[in-house]
C-alpha positions as CSV (number, residue, x, y, z in Angstrom):
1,X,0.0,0.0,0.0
2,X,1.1,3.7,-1.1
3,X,2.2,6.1,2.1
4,X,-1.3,7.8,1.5
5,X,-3.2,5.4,1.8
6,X,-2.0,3.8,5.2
7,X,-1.9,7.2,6.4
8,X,-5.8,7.1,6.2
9,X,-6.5,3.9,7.4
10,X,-3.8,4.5,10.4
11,X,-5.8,7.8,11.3
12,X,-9.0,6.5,10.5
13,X,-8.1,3.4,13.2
14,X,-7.1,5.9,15.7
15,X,-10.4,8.1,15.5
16,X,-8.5,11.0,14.7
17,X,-12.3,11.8,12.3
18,X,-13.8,12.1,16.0
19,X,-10.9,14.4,17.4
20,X,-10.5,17.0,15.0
21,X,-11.4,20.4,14.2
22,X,-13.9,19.6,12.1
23,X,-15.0,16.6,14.6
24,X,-18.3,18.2,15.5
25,X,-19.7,17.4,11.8
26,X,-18.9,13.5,12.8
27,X,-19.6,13.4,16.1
28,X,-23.6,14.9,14.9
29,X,-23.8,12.4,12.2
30,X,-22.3,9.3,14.3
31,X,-24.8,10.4,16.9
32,X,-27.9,10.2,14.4
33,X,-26.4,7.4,12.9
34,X,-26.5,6.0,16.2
35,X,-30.0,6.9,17.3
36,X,-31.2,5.4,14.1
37,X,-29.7,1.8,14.8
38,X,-31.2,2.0,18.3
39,X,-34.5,2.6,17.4
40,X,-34.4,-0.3,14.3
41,X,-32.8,-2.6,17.1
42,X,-35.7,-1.7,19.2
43,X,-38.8,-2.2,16.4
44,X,-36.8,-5.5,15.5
45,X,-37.2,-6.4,19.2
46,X,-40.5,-5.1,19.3
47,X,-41.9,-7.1,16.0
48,X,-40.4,-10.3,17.2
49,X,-41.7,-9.9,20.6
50,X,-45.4,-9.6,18.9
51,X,-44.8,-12.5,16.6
52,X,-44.6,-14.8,19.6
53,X,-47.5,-13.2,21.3
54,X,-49.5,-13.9,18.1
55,X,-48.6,-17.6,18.2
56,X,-49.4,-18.1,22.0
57,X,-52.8,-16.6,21.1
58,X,-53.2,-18.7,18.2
59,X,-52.4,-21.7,20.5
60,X,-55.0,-21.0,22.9
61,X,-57.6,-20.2,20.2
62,X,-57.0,-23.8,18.8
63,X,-57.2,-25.2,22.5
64,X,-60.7,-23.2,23.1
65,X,-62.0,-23.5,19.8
66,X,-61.7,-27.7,20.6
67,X,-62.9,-26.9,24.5
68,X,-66.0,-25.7,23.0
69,X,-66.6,-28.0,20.3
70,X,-66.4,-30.8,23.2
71,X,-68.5,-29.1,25.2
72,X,-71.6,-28.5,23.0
73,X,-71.0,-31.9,21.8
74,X,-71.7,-33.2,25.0
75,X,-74.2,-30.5,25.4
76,X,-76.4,-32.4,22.4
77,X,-76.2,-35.5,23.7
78,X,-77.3,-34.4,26.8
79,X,-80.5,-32.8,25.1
80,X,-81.1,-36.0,23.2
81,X,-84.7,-37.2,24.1
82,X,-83.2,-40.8,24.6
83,X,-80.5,-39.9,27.0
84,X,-83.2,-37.5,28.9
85,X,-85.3,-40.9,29.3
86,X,-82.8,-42.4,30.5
87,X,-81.8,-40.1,33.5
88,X,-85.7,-40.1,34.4
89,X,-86.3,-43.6,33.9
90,X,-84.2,-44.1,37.5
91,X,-86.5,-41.8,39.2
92,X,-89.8,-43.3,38.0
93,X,-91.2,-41.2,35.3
94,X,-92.1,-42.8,31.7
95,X,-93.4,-41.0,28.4
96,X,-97.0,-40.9,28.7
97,X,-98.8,-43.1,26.0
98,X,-101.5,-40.8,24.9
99,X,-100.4,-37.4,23.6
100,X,-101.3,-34.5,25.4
101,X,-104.1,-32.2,24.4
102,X,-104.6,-29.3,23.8
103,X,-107.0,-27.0,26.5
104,X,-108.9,-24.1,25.1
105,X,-110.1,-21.2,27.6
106,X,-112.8,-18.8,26.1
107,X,-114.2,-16.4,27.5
108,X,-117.7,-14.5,27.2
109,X,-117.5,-10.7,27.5
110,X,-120.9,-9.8,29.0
């Protein structure tokens, strides 16, 4: 490499860029440069940290979705006439064998 040209990289190396006259130029940009990589490091942080809240929801809307799909399963069985004779049946009580009929009340308005 030329003399120039290791000159640069030597003061570049150094931080002579930061300790100059002209320093306050760097040290503005470096620090907006700086605020800049913060803040993407940050939404990074913050997107992933929402991705996994996403898939724990997801998760327990499977697991719910298949608690309530159980439970109104077991909810029309219950409401089945046969099983509803059956839990009767133990304490005495049978269909009747003639329907029921129907009872009209009139009534005269004198």
């Amino acid at each position: 490499m030329s003399n120039g040209k290791k000159s640069i990289v030597y003061s570049f190396l150094r931080g002579s860029f930061l300790t100059d006259e002209s320093s306050f130029k760097n040290w503005r940009i470096l620090i907006f440069v700086v605020a800049l990589l913060l803040l993407m490091i940050y939404s990074a942080h913050s997107a992933d940290a929402k991705v996994v809240k996403i898939a724990e929801l997801n998760k327990k809307k499977r697991e719910l979705r298949a608690e309530d799909v159980d439970t109104s399963t077991q909810l029309m069985k219950m409401k089945l006439e046969s099983s509803i004779r059956d839990k009767v049946k133990s304490k005495g009580l049978y269909p009747a064998k003639t329907p029921p009929q129907k009872i009209k009340v009139t009534y005269n308005k004198e």
